[in-house]
Steps between C-alpha positions, in 0.01 A plus 500: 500500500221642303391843507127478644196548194401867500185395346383389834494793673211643645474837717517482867477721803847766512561705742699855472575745753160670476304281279330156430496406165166274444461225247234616273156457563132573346406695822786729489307665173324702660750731714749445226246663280519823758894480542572489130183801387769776398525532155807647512618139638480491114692755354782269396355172394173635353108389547308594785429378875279160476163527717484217724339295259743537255750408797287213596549335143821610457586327867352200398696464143779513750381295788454248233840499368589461140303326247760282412602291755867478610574806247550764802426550867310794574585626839347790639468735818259784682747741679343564857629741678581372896493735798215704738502847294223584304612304213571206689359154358440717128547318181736728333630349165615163329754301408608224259669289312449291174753190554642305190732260527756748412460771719165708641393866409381711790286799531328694814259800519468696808168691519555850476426614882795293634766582223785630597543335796756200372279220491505438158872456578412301770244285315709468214851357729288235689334378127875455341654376798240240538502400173921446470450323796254251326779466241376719241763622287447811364277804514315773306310754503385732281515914576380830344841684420326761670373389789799569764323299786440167383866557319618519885291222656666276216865598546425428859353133394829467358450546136661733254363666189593333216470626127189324405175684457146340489177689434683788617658417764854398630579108607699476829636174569691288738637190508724251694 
């Protein structure tokens, strides 16, 4: 039996413990743009927090997938945050993950008033574990050496540092 294409994929609705991850859309620019403000959400990887235009654009380069057909599959998530407290229904970060037909690379961001509170982890888990389950067969990602937390929330997506460095920072990988 053939292993399924991973270039088909294409985000759907998951579901964690305490949060919804969201296929992308245009309208999610906007509170996206207020989740992700901190500039220290850029300490690590460098630039500055996009306005929601610049998130606009930037949402529809992605919504629109890559220019080459059939090259990748861009597949990407708003974190929102389930539950009645004050924060409940809150966009609170992203995920995603660039799929080749070798593996995927993952990332997440969660904005800088909900850190700490494992859902990066959480994000991060449901992303992998969806995507092995599509039949993807390995996974990166790409971490700060010094940035302890996102170090954690890819040990706990399974991955383990390896000695590879890339614009500063460390690959972690996975694979079947």
């Amino acid at each position: 039996m053939n292993a399924p294409d991973p270039l088909g994929l294409a985000a759907v609705p998951l579901r964690t413990a305490r949060l919804d991850l969201e296929p992308l859309r245009l309208d999610h620019a906007p509170e996206m743009a207020v989740a992700l403000a901190d500039p220290a959400l850029h300490s690590f990887i460098g630039g500055v927090p996009l306005t929601e235009p610049g998130l606009l654009a930037r949402y529809a380069r992605l919504v629109a997938g890559p220019a080459e057909a059939g090259s990748a599959a861009w597949c990407n998530w708003v974190l929102r945050l389930r539950g009645d407290g004050p924060d409940g229904g809150s966009a609170v970060g992203t995920a995603q993950a660039t799929v080749v037909r070798d593996g995927a690379e993952i990332a997440w961001v969660v904005g800088t008033p909900w850190q700490g509170r494992g859902l990066a982890r959480e994000a991060a888990v449901a992303l992998a574990d969806w995507l092995r389950g599509q039949g993807v067969p390995s996974l990166v990602a790409h971490v700060h050496p010094e940035h302890h937390a996102s170090a954690a929330v890819a040990a706990a997506a399974g991955l383990t540092p390896t000695d590879v460095f890339q614009d500063g920072e460390r690959r972690w990988a996975s694979s079947r």
